[in-house]
C-alpha positions in Angstrom: 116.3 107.5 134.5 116.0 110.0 131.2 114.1 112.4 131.3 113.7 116.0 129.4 111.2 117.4 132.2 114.0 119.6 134.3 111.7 119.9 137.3 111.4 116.1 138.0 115.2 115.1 137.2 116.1 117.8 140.2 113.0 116.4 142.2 113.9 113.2 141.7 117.7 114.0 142.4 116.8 116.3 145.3 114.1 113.8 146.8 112.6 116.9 147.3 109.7 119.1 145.5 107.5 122.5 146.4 104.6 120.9 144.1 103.0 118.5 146.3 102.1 115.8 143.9 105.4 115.8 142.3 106.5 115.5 146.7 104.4 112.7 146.6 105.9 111.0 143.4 109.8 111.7 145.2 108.3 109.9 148.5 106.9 106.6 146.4 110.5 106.7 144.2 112.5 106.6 147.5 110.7 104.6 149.5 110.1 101.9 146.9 114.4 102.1 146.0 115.4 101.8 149.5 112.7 98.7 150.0 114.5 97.2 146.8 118.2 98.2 147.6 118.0 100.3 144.3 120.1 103.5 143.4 119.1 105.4 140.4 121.0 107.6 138.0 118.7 110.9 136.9 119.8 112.5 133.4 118.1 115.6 132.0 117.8 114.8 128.1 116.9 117.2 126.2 113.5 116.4 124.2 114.4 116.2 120.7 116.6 113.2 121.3 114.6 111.8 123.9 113.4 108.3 122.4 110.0 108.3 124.5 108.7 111.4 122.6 108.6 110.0 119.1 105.3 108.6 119.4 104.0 112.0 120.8 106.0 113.9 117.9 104.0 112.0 115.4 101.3 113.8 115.8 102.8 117.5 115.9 101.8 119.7 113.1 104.9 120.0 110.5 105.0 123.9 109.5 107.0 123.7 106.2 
C-alpha cells in the first residue's frame, strides 16, 4: 500500500496506533489479511508523486 500519510504507513506497519480510530482501522486491516492469507507491503510516498492526490490537487489555488 502507498501512501504519503507517515502516521498510518507506521500504524499500518506497526499494527499498532495511540489514536484510537486509527487502532481501530490497524485491527480491521489485520484481522481481514490474516482471514484472507494476505501480506501487505506499506510505502511512505511522498505526496507530490503520489497518483491518488491529483484529483485533490486540481482544486488547489496556483500562486504564480
Amino acid at each position: 500500500m502507498l501512501g504519503d500519510n507517515m502516521s498510518t504507513i507506521l500504524a499500518f506497519r506497526k499494527g499498532r496506533a495511540t489514536s484510537f480510530p486509527l487502532l481501530v482501522c490497524c485491527r480491521r486491516r489485520a484481522a481481514l489479511m490474516l482471514a484472507r492469507r494476505l501480506y501487505c507491503h506499506d510505502r511512505w510516498l511522498a505526496s507530490e508523486y503520489n497518483p491518488s492526490d491529483e484529483a485533490s490537487r486540481f482544486f488547489e489555488n496556483k500562486h504564480d
